[in-house]
C-alpha positions as CSV (number, residue, x, y, z in Angstrom):
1,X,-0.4,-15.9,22.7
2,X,-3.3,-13.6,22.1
3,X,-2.8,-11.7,18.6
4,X,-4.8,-8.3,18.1
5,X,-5.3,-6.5,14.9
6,X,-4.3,-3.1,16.3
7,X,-4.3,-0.7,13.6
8,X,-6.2,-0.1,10.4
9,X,-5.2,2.2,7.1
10,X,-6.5,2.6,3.7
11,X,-4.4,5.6,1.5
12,X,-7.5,6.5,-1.2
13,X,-4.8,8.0,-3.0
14,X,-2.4,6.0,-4.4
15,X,1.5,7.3,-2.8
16,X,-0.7,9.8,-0.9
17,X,-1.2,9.9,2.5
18,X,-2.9,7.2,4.4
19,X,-6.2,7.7,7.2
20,X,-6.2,5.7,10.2
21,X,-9.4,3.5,10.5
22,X,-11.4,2.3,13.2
23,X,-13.1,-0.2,11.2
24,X,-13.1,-1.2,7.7
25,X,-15.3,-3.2,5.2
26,X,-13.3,-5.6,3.3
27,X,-13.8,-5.5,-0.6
28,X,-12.1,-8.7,-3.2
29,X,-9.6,-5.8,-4.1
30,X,-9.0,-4.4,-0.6
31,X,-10.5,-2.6,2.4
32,X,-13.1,-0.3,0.8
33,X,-12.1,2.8,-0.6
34,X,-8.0,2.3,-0.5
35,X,-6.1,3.0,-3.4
36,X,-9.0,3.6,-5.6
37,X,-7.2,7.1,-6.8
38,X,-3.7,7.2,-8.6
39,X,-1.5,10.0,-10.7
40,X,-0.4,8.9,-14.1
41,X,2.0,10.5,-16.7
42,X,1.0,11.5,-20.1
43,X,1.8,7.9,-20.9
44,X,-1.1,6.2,-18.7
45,X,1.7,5.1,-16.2
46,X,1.4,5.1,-12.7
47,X,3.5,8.1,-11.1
48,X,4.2,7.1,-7.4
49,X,6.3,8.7,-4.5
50,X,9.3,5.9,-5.6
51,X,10.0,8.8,-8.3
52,X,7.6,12.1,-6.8
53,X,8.3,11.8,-2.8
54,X,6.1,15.2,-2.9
55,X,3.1,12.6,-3.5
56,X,3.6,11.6,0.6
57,X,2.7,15.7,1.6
58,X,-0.8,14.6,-0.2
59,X,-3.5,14.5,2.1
60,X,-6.5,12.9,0.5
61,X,-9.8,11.7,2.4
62,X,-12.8,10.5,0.7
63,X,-17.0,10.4,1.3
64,X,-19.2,7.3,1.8
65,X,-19.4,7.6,-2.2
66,X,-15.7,7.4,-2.9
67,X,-15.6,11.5,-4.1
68,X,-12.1,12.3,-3.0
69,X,-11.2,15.5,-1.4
70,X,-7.3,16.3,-1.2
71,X,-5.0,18.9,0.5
72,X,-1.1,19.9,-0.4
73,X,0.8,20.5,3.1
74,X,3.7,22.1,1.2
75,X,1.9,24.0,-0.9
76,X,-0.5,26.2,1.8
77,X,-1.6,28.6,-1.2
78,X,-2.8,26.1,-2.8
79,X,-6.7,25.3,-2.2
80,X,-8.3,22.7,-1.8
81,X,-9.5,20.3,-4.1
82,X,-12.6,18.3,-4.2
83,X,-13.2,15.6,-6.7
84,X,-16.0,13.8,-7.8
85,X,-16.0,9.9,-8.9
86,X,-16.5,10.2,-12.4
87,X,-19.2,8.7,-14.4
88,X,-18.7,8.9,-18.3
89,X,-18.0,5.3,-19.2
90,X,-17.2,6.9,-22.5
91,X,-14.1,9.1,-21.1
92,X,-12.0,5.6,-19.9
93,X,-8.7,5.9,-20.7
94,X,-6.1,2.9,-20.3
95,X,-3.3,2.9,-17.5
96,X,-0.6,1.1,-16.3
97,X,1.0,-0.1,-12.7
98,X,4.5,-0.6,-13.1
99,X,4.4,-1.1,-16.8
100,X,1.7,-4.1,-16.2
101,X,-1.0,-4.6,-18.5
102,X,-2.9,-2.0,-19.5
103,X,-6.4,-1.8,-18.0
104,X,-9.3,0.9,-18.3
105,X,-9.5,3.6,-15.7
106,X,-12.1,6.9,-15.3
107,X,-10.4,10.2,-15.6
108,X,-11.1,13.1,-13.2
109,X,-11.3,15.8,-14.9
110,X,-9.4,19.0,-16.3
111,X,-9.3,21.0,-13.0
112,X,-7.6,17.8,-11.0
113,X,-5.2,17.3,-13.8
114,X,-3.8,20.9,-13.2
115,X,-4.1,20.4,-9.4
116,X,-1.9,17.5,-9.5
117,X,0.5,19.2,-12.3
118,X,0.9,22.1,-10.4
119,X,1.6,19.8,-7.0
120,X,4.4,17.5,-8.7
121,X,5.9,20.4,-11.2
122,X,5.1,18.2,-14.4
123,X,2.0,17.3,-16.5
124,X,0.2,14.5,-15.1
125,X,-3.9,13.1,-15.0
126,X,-5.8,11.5,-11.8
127,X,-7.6,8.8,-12.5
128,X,-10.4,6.7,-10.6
129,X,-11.0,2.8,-10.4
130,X,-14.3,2.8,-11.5
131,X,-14.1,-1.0,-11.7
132,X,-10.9,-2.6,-10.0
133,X,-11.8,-6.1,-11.1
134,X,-10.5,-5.9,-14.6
135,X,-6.7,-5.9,-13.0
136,X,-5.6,-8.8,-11.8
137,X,-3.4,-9.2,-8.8
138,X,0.4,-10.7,-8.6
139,X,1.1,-14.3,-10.0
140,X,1.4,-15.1,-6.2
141,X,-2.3,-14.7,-5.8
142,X,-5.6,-17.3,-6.8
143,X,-5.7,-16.9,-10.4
144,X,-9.0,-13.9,-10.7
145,X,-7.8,-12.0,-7.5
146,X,-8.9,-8.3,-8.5
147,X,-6.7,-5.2,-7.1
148,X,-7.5,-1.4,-7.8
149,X,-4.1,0.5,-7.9
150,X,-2.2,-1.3,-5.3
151,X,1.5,-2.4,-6.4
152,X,0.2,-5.7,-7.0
153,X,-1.8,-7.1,-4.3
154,X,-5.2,-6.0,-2.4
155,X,-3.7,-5.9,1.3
156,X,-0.7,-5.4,3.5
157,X,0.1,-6.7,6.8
158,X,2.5,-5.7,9.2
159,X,3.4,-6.8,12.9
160,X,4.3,-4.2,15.8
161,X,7.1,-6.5,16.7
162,X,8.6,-6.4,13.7
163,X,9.2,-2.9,13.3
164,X,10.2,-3.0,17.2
165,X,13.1,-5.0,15.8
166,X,13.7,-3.5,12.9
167,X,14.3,0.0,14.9
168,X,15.8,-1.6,17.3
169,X,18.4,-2.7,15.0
170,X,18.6,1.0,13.5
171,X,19.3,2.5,16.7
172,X,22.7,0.1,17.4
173,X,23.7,0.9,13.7
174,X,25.9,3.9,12.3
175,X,22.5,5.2,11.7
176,X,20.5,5.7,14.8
177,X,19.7,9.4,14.1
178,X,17.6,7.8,11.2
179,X,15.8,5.3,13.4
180,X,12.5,5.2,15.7
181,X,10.6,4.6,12.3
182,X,6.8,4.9,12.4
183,X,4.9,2.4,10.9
184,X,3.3,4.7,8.5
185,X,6.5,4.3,6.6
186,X,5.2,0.5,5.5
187,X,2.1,1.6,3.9
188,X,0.2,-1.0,5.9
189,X,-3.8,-1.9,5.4
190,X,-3.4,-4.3,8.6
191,X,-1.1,-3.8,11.4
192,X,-1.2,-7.0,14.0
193,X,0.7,-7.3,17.6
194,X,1.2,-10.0,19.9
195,X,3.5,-12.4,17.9
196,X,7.0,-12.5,17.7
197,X,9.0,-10.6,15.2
198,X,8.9,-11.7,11.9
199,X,6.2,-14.1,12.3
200,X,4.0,-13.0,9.7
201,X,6.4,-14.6,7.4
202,X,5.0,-17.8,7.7
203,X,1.0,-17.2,8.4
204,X,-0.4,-18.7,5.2
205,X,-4.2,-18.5,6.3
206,X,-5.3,-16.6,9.4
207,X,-8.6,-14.9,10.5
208,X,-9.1,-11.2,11.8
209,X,-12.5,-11.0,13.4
210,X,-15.2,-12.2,11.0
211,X,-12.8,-12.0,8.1
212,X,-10.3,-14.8,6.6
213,X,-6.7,-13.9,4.6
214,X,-4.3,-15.8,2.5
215,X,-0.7,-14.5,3.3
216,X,0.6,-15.1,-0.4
217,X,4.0,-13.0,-0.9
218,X,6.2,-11.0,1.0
219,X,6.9,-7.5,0.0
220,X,10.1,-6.5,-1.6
221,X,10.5,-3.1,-0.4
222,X,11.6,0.3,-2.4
223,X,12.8,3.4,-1.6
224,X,9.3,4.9,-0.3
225,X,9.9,3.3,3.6
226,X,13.1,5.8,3.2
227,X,11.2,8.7,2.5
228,X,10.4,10.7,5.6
229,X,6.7,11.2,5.2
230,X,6.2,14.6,6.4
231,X,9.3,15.9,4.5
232,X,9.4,14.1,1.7
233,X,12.9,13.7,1.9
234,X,14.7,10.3,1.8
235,X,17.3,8.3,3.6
236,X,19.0,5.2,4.1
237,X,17.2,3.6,6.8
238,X,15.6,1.4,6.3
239,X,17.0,-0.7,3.4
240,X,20.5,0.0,4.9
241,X,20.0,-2.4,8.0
242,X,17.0,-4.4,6.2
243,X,19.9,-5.4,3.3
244,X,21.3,-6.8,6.5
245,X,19.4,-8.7,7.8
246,X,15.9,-9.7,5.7
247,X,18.0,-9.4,1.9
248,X,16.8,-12.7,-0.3
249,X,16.9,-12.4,-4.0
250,X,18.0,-9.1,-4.2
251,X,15.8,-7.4,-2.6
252,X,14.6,-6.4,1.2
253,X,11.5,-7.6,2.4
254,X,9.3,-6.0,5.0
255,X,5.4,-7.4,5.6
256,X,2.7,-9.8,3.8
257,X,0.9,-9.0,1.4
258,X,-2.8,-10.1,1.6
259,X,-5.9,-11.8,-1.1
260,X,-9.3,-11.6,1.4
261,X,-11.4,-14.9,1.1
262,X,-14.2,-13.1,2.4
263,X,-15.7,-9.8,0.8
264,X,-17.9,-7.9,2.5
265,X,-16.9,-9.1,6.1
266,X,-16.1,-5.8,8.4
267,X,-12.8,-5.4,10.1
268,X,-12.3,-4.0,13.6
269,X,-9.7,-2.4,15.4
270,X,-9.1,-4.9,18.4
271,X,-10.3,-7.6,16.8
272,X,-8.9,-11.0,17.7
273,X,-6.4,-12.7,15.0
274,X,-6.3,-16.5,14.7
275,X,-3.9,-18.5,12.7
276,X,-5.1,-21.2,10.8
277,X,-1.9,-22.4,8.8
278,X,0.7,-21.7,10.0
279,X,4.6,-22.8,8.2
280,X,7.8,-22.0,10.0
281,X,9.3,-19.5,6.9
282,X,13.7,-19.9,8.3
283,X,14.1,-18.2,4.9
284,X,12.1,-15.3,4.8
285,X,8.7,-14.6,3.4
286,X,7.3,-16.3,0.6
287,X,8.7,-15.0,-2.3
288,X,9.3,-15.1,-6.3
289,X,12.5,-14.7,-7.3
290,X,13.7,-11.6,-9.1
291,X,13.8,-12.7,-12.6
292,X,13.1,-9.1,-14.5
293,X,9.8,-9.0,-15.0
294,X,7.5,-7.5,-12.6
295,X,5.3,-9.9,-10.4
296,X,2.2,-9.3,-12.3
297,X,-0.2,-11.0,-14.5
C-alpha cells in the first residue's frame, strides 16, 4: 500500500480557524506558525472553543513574520484586526493551558484585547508565543519536547479512512442528519490516506517526505469535533457513535498526536509516508489512563 500525506493545516490561532497548507516547515513545537496565538481569561488561562464555540467563526491568517491578522464571520461590522508579534520582553505575562504550569507568554496589546472581548462577550487578553520552548509537551512525549499553545502536544495526525468509517458509522445511526463530518472538525496538522482505518493507532515511528514522527498518544477527544464550525453550534456526533465504538478509559479517541525528530525538514502535500515501526494497537491508541490530572508536565 502506498500512503500519501494528503492534507496539511496549521490554526495560528489557537480554537480559531485553521488554513489549508500546501507545504509546511516543521518546527520542535509544530509546523511553523500553528498555534502560536491563544485567548486567555483575566486569570492567564487558556479560553478555547470547548467553553467559547464563537472562537471557531475566527478567521486568523498570519505573515512570513508570524504578525497575525484576524476576521469575525459573525460579526460583519466588525473590522478587521491586524496584529503585530510583540516585542517588549518586559510586558510577559504568565499563562496557562488547561490549568498546566504556568509559563511566560507576550501580550498583544490593548486594541486586540478589546477585539477579542467584544468577539466572545467577556473580558479576555491575546497573547503570543514568543518562545514555545519553555512549555513542555505531555508526559507521553521525550522528556524536553517543546509545544506552543497546543492541548499538549506539537502535531496531529489523522487518516482519510478513518473518518470514512467514522461517518460511515454516523450515517447508519439514529443520527445520520448529523453525519458526512469534514475533517476540519479534528483539528488536524497532518491528514494521511491509503491505510486502513484506524491504522494510525499503531504507527509508532513513520516518515512523511524528508521528515520523521514519533506517534506517542492518542487523542481523547472533547466536545469541539461536535461543534459545527461554521455555526458554532454543537451536537452529538461525533462522541455519540465514537463512545461506541473507540471509548477506552473514559474517554473517545480520534487521531495521533505527533513529537517531530526532525526540525526544520519541510512537509509537502503528496509527499510519500513510510512506516518505520509499526505495533498492531487491538486496543486503541496509545494512551494514559484518566487518572485526574491533565496529561501534562
Amino acid at each position: 500500500m502506498t500512503l500519501r500525506l494528503t492534507a496539511l493545516h496549521r490554526y495560528p490561532l489557537k480554537s480559531g480557524r485553521g488554513e489549508s497548507l500546501e507545504s509546511a516547515v516543521v518546527e520542535s513545537w509544530g509546523l511553523a506558525g500553528d498555534r502560536r496565538w491563544m485567548v486567555v481569561d483575566d486569570a492567564g488561562e487558556a479560553v478555547t472553543a470547548r467553553e467559547q464555540p464563537r472562537l471557531l467563526l475566527v478567521h486568523p491568517s498570519i505573515d512570513e513574520h508570524g504578525n497575525l491578522r484576524v476576521r469575525a464571520t459573525d460579526l460583519p461590522d466588525l473590522l478587521d484586526l491586524e496584529v503585530p508579534v510583540p516585542t517588549d520582553d518586559a510586558a510577559r505575562v504568565p499563562v496557562t493551558v488547561f490549568r498546566g504550569p504556568a509559563f511566560e507568554a507576550a501580550p498583544a496589546g490593548d486594541e486586540a484585547h478589546a477585539w477579542f472581548s467584544k468577539v466572545l462577550g467577556e473580558p479576555v487578553r491575546l497573547v503570543y508565543a514568543d518562545d514555545p520552548s519553555r512549555r513542555l509537551a505531555g508526559r507521553s512525549a521525550p522528556w524536553g519536547t517543546p509545544v506552543a499553545f497546543a492541548d499538549g502536544y506539537p502535531l496531529l495526525l489523522t487518516t482519510e479512512e478513518s473518518l470514512a468509517d467514522l461517518n460511515a458509522r454516523i450515517a447508519a445511526g439514529p443520527r445520520a442528519a448529523e453525519g458526512n463530518l469534514p475533517m476540519v472538525r479534528f483539528r488536524p496538522n497532518l491528514v494521511v490516506a491509503g491505510a486502513p482505518a484506524y491504522a494510525e493507532d499503531g504507527w509508532l515511528r513513520f516518515r512523511v517526505g524528508d521528515a520523521t514522527f514519533l506517534g506517542v498518544k492518542g487523542c481523547a477527544r472533547c466536545a469541539i469535533p461536535t461543534t459545527d464550525e461554521l455555526t458554532a453550534v454543537r451536537y452529538k456526533e461525533p462522541t455519540a457513535t465514537l463512545a461506541r465504538y473507540r471509548r477506552w478509559d473514559g474517554a473517545v479517541w480520534f487521531a495521533m498526536n505527533l513529537v517531530p525528530e526532525t526540525p526544520g525538514a519541510t512537509l509537502h502535500v503528496g509527499d510519500e509516508v513510510e512506516l518505520l515501526d509499526v505495533v498492531p494497537a487491538p486496543d486503541g491508541p496509545p494512551r494514559r489512563p484518566r487518572d485526574g490530572s491533565p496529561d501534562l508536565r
